[in-house]
N, C-alpha and C positions, 0 to 999 in steps of 0.2 A: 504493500500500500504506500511504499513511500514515492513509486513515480508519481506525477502531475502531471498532464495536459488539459487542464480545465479549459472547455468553452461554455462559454453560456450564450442558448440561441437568445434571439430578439428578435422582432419583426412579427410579431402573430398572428396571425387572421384567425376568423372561424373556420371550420370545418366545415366540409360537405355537409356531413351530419347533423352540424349543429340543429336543435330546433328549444329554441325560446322556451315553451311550453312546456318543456319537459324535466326533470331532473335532474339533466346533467348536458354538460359543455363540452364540445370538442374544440381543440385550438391545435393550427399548423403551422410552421413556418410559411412566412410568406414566397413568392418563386424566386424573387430579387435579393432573399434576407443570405445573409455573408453564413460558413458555415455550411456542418452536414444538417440538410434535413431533419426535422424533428417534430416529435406528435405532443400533447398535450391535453390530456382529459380529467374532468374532475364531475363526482357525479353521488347526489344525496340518497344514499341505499336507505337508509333509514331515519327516522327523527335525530338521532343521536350518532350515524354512523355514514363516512364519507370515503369515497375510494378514489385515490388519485393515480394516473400515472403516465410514465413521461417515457418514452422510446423514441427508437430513429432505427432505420433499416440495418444499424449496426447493430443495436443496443434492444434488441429484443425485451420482451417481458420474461418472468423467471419460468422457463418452463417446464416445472416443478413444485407451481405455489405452495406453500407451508399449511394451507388454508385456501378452501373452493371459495369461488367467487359468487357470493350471497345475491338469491333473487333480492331486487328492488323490495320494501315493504308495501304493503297495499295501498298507507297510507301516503305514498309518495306524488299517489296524482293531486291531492290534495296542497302539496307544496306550493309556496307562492314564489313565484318565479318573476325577477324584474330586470330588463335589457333595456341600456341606454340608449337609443339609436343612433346617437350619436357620439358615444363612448366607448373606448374599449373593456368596457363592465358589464359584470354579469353577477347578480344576486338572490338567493335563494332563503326564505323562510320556512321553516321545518316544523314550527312550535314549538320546538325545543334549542332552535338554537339560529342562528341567521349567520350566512357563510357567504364572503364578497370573490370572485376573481376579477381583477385588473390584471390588462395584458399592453399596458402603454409604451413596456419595453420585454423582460423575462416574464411570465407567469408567475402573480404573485396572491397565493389566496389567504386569506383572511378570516377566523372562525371566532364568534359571537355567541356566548348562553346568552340566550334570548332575556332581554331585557341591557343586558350586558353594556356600557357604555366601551369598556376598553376587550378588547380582540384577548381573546386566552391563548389563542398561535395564532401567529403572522409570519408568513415567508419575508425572507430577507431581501429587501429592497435593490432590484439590480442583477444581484446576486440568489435567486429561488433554485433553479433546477440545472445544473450543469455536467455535461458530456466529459469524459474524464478517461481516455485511454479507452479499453475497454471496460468500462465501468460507469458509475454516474456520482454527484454529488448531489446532496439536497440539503441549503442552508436554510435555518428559520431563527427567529428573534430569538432572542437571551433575554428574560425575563427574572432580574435581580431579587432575591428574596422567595424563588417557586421552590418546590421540593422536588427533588426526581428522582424517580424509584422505578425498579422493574431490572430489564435488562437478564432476566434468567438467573445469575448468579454471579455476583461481583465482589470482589473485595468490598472490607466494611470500612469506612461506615458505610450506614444504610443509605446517606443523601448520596448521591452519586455527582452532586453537581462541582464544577470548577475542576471535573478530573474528564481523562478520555479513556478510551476501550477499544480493546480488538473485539470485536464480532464474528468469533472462532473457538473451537476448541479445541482443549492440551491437555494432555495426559501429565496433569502437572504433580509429582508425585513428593510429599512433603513442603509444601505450598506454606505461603505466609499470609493470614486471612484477612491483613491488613495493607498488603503491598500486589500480592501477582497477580498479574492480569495476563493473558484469559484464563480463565480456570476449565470445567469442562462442560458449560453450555451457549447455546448458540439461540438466544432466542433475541432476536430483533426488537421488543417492544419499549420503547421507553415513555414512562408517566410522569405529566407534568401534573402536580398538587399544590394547590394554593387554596388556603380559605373559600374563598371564594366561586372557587369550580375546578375542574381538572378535565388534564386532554389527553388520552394514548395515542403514541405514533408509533406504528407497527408495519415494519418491511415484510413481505412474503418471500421471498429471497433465499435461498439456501447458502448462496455466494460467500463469500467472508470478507466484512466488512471493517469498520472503527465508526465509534461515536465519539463527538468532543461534543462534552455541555458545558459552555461555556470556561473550557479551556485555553482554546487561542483566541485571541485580543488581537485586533487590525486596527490601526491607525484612520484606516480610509472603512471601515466594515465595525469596526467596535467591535464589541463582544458578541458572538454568536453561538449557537448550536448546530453542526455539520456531521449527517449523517455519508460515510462516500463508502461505495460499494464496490466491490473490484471487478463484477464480469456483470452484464447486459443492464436492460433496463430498468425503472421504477414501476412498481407496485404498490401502493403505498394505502394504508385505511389510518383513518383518522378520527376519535373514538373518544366522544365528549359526554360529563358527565358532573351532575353537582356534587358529588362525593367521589375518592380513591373509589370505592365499593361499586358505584355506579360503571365506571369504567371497567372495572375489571371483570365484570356480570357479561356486561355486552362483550368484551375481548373473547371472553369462554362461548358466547352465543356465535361468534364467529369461529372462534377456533376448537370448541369441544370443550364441556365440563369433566371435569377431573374426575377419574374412575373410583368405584370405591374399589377398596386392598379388602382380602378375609377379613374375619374379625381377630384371627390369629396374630394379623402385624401391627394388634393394638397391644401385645402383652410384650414382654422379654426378647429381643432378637440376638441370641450369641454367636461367635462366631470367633476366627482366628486360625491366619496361615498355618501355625505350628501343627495344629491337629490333624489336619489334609495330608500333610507334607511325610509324616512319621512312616519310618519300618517298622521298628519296633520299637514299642507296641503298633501293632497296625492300626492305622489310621482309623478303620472302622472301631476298632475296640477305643481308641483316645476318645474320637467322638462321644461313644455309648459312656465312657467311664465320666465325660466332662458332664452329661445330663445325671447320670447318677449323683454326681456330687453334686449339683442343681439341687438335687430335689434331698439329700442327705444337708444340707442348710437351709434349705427351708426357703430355696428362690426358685420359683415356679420360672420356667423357659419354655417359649412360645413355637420357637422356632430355631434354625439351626443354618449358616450361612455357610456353605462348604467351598472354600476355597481350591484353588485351580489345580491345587495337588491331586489332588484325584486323577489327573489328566497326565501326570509327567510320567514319561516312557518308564518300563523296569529296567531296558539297557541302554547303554551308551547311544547316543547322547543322550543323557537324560533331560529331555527337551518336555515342555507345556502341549500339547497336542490333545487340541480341542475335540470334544463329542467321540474322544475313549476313556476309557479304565485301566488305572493300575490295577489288577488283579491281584497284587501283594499285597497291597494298599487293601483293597479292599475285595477280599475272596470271593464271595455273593453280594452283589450289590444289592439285589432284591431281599436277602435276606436281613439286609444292615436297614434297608427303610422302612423296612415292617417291624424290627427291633424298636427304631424312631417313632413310627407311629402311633406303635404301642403304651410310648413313655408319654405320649400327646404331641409331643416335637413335629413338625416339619421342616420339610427339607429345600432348601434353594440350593441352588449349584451354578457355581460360576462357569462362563460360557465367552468365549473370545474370540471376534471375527477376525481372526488373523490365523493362516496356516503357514508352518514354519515347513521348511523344504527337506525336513527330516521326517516329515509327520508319514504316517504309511500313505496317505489314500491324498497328498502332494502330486501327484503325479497324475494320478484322475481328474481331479483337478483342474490342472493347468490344462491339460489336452481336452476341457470338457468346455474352456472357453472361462470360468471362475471366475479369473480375476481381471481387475485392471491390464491395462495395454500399453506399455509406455513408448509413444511415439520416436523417442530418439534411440531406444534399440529397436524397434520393429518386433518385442517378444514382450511377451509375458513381465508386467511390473515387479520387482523385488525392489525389499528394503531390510533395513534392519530392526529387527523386532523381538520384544523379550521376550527370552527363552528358559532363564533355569531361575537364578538368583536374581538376587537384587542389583540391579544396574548390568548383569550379565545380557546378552543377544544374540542372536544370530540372525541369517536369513529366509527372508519368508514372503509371504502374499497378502494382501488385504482379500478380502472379498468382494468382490462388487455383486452387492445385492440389486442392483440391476440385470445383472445375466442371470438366464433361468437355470443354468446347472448349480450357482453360487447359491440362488436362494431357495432352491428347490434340494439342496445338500444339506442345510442350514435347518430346515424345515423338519426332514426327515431325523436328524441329529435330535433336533427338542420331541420331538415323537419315542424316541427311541430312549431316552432321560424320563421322559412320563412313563413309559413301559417299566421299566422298573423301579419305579414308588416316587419320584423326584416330582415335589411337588410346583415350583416355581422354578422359573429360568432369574438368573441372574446375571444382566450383562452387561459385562464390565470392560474395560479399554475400548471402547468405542467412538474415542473420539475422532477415529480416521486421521492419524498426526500425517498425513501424505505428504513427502518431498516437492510433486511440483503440479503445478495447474494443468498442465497439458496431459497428463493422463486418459486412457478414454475408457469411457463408460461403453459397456453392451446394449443398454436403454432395452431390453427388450421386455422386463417386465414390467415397466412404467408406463403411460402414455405420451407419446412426441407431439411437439405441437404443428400445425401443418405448415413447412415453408422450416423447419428451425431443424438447421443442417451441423449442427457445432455436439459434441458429444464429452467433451473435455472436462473434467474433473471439478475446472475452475469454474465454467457458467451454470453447470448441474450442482454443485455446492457437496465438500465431503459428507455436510450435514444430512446430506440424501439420504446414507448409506444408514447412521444412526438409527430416520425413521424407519428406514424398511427391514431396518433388522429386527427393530422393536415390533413390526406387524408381523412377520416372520416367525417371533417367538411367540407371539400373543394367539395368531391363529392358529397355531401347531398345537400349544398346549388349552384353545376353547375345543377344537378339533380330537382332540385326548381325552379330555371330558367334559362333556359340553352341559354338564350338568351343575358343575362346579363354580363359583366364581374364579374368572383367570387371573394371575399374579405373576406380570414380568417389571422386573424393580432394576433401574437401568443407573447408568453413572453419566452417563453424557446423553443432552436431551436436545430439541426442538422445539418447536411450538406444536409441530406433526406428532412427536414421538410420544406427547402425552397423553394421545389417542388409544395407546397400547400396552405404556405405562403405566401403571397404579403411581410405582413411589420411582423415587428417589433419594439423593444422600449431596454433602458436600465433599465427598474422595475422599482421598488419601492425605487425610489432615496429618497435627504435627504435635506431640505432648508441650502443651507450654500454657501456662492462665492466660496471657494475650489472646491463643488464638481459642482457646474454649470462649474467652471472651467475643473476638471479633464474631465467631461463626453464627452469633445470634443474628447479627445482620445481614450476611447472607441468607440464614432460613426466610427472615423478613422480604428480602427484594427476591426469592425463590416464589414467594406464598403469592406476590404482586404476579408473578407471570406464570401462573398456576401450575406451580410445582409444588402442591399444597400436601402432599403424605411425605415429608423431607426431613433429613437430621443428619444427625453426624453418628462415626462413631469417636462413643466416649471413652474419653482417657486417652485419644492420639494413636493415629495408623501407625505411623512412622513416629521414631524418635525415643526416648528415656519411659523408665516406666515411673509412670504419676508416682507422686507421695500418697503416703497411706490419705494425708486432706485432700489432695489435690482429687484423689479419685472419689471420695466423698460427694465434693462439691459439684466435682461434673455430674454426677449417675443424678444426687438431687436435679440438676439443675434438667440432665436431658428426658428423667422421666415425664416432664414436663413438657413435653413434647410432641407433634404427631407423628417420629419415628423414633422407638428407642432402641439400641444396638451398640453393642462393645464386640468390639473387632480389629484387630490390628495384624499388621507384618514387621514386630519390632529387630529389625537386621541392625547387624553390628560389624564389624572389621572384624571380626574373630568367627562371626558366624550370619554369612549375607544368604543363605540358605535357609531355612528352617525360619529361624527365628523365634520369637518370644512371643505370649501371649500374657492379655490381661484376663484376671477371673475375678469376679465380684467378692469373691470370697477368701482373697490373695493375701490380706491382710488379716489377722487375727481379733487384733483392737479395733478393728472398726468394722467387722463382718456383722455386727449385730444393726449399726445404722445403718450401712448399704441394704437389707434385708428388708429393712421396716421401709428402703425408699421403693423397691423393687415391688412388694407388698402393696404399696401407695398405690403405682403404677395399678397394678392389676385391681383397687380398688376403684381406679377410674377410667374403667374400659366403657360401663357405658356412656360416661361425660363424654370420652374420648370420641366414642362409636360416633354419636349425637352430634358432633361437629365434624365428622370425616363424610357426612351423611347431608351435612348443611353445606360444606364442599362440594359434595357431587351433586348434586342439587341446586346451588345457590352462587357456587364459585366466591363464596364466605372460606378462608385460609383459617384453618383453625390454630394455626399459629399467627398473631399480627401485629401490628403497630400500636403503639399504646394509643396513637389521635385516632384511630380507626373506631367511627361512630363519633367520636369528639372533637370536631372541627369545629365547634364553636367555643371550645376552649383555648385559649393566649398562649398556653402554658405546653400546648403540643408542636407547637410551631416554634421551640426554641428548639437552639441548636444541642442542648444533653438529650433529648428526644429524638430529636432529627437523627442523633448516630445512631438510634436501635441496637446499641449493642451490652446494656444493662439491664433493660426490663423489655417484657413483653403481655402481650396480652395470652393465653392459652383460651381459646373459645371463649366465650362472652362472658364469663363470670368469674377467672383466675387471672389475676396477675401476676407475672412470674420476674423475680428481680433476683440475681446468684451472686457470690460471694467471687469476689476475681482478683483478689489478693491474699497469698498465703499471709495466714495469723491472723485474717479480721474475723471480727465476730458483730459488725453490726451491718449493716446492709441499707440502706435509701431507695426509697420505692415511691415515685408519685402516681397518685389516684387521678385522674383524668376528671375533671368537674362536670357534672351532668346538669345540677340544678341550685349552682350557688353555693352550695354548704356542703360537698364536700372535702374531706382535711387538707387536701395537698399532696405535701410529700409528709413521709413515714418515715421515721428509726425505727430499723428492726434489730432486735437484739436475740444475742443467745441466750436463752439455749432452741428459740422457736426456729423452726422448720416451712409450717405454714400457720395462714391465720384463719 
């Protein structure tokens, strides 16, 4: 993203199409205007919801939207529509909001909550929609003092504004939850929040992008928000609303309400490399023995996350090789998930669309058409990709789940995992980390759009592959039991992939109170762009193992949660293999209060249920912002609130504030004012828990 060739057309006329009367505008370059050709449409789907977008014969639309493109509302003939005749203006009333285009030089529109004296977005003067290499730009106002939230999963704090973003994802492993950018989702939407009303601008794009809000500052442009895109055209929906909650209702009405998960991934989720990985004892016996002692303390466990060990060959090389079994590891597998199911446990099983060129059925494969295509060898794509240990690799293949052998291999794999007791798919490394844009896709399980001759990795978006892998596992295993609710719980998402998805997670976090701290904000701008079954695991993937407080504070803090899960891969220089696990119960002194929080947990399955249900229904994040519902409170709109990352709200009636400094024992929690009289902020003290 660091080339530039920015133009921005000028000269507009109308469109053929154009018609006054209707709900939506067309604008073209004029035949004389300097410049490639270029289109320009803008057009009111609904009271509350607007679709823009800007192309030229280079810069096609994404053809692979994130999201189908929404019939018109009924009430749209209803709209009142006003044309200058003598102006290049065009203006629309919705009832809910009054939206202007001027085209006196670029296309510049303008969007009004009804009543509204000043504009909640305004494209940048001059400067709106700009052609950019293979890509596009699209600048709008900076509005000093808005809140902006969303964006999938960002470093914290929760405001996102005066900082920028890549718009991609990275298998970013040990990550710092206050500094790396990108982490691993790719979701386009960014929410503008003020008192006053709020706007989602949300790309359909798979492409990988960067946002600046009001990061770079121009002399001659001021301060702006630029959203630029690296392969084809704009698609752009625009998504107004009097409340965050508003907006993000209608985002889910365009893009899909959040699935509900079993009721299973409202209790205990355990889990940890070490166990997977073992000879002796075998893996399957570690697992049985880690539930045994679950239930010999007296901490009931839901479920059971089975790491990729299960997969790593019994000889040389001992490589990761997805959708098989170590049969050392684990002698009858069918016998080990009936052992599991028996204790109440279920089982997830990690799952990685990447085959390494040691793997046996490597070879099938490749000759079957699989994978990517890399135009400057004329053969089959390779790369380097993890194979044994930590930071270890070799080479291997992506999948492109666009070819039908890739995803019809993929498919068959999760069928054959449910055939013997494997109750969810878990997939993990997906963020398709791909070396270069010119790769080419198969396209043939997709739909092409008619005339769009380009198949390259960069205009299709890696993100492609994420969703279709998530549809891949989701209809294998509704397909496997269709009677069942289905549960695939992904690491790297889309706006598409949470179609398929139940949950997700924030990776391969890092032991340290910072970043248990920061992670609250991420769950928060996760919940905004409906990744709303989301958490961490507690006590840090990567890195030292917690203090006996340290692991206290977190398990309080994450059963508090809509996902709760301890899980780690603690590798060392002495031992990048195996590695260390965390157990609730690791500690002696303090396995009596880890117990009574774990306990807590499973006392608030149905709270829990009851907001995972108001999610799928409502697109309400049952984990949220403290000002969520209290926008008429002063005291939300400061900036200790703004960072989300000390208190939250847990569903409508808990507020949740944790201890992020070893040796405190008092805590600060403010109540959000509903009705004038209530207290404020709180000192909590020890030895309370909750109130």
């Amino acid at each position: 993203m660091l080339r530039q060739n920015e133009q921005v057309p000028a000269q507009f006329v109308l469109g053929d199409s154009a018609q006054t009367s209707s709900a939506s505008i067309s604008l073209q370059t004029a035949p004389d205007a300097l410049g490639e050709p270029s289109q320009f449409t803008f057009e009111a789907i609904r009271p509350n919801l607007f679709r823009t977008t800007f192309t030229s014969a280079k810069h096609h639309l994404p053809p692979f939207p994130s999201v189908k493109r929404p019939e018109a509302d009924s009430s749209a003939s209803s709209f009142k529509v006003e044309k200058a005749s003598d102006q290049p203006i065009w203006k629309i009333n919705t009832g809910s909001a009054n939206a202007t285009v001027e085209w006196s030089h670029a296309p510049k529109v303008s969007l009004y909550l009804d009543g509204a004296k000043e504009p909640i977005h305004q494209d940048l003067t001059y400067r709106s929609y700009g052609l950019d290499s293979t890509g596009i730009a699209h600048y709008s106002a900076w509005n000093k003092g808005t809140l902006h939230v969303g964006l999938g999963e960002k470093a914290a704090p929760m405001d996102l504004s005066g900082r920028g973003f890549n718009i991609t994802a990275s298998d970013t492993f040990g990550y710092d939850a206050y500094k790396t950018d990108p982490l691993y989702k790719h979701v386009p939407l960014l929410i503008n929040v003020t008192p006053s009303g709020c706007v989602g601008i949300f790309s359909t794009s798979h492409s990988r992008a960067t946002w600046n809000i009001g990061s770079e500052i121009d002399g001659m442009w001021g301060r702006f928000k630029v959203y630029r895109q690296a392969h084809g055209g704009l698609e752009e929906y625009l998504i107004l609303g009097k409340t965050v909650a508003d907006v993000v209702r209608s985002y889910a009405q365009l893009a899909g309400f959040p699935l509900l998960v079993p009721r299973y991934m409202m209790g205990y989720i355990s889990g940890g490399m070490k166990y997977s990985m073992e000879d002796e004892p075998r893996a399957s016996d570690s697992i049985l023995n880690f539930i045994a002692k679950c239930k010999e303390h007296g901490m009931p466990t839901s479920a059971f996350q089975m790491s990729s060990g299960y997969t790593v060959a019994e000889v040389e090389p001992k490589t990761r090789n997805v959708m098989t079994w170590n049969y050392h590891r684990f002698p009858d597998p069918r016998a080990f998930t009936k052992a599991a199911h028996k204790e109440g446990v279920r089982l997830l099983a990690n799952v990685k669309p990447y085959v390494l060129d040691s793997h046996p059925e490597y070879k099938k494969l490749l000759e079957s058409g699989a994978f990517f295509q890399d135009p400057a060898t004329g053969k089959t794509a390779v790369a380097r990709l993890w194979s044994a240990g930590g930071g270890e690799s070799g080479e291997g293949s992506h999948i492109d789940f666009t070819s039908k052998a890739g995803y019809d291999w993929w498919y068959q794999g999760v069928k054959d995992l449910k055939d013997v007791g494997i109750d969810a798919m878990w997939n993990d490394n997906n963020e398709y980390n791909i070396p270069s844009d010119d790769w080419q896709c198969a396209l043939k399980t997709v739909p092409v759009p008619e005339g769009e001759d380009r198949a390259d990795i960069g205009l299709w978006g890696r993100a492609i592959h994420t969703e279709l892998m998530g549809k891949s596992s989701h209809d294998a295993t509704v397909e496997s039991e269709p009677e069942r609710r289905p549960l695939v719980l992904t690491r790297s998402a889309t706006t598409g992939t949470m179609r398929y998805c139940a949950s997700s997670w924030s990776g391969d976090n890092v032991t340290s109170w910072e970043d248990m701290k920061g992670a609250n904000a991420l769950a928060l701008n996760a919940g905004f762009s409906l990744l709303q079954c989301y958490g961490h695991d507690i006590g840090g993937f990567e890195g030292p193992q917690p203090t006996p407080e340290h692991l206290v504070r977190w398990i309080q803090l994450g059963v508090h949660s809509p996902r709760f899960t301890i899980n780690c891969y603690k590798t060392s220089p002495q031992d990048n293999l195996i590695g260390d696990v965390i157990e609730p119960f690791q500690y002696p002194s303090t396995t009596p209060i880890i117990r009574k929080a774990v306990r807590r947990r499973y006392e608030l399955v149905p709270y829990t249920y009851s907001q995972a249900l108001l999610s799928h229904r409502d697109a309400t994040p049952p984990q949220r912002w403290t000002g969520w519902g209290y926008e008429n409170d002063p005291e939300v709109w400061t900036k200790k609130i703004y960072q989300g990352d000390t208190q939250f709200w847990f569903g409508d009636a808990l507020m949740i504030a944790g201890v992020y400094e070893p040796g405190d024992s008092t805590a600060r929690v403010y109540l959000p004012d509903s009705n004038g009289s209530d207290p404020g902020y709180l000192n909590t003290n020890a030895p309370y828990q909750f109130l």
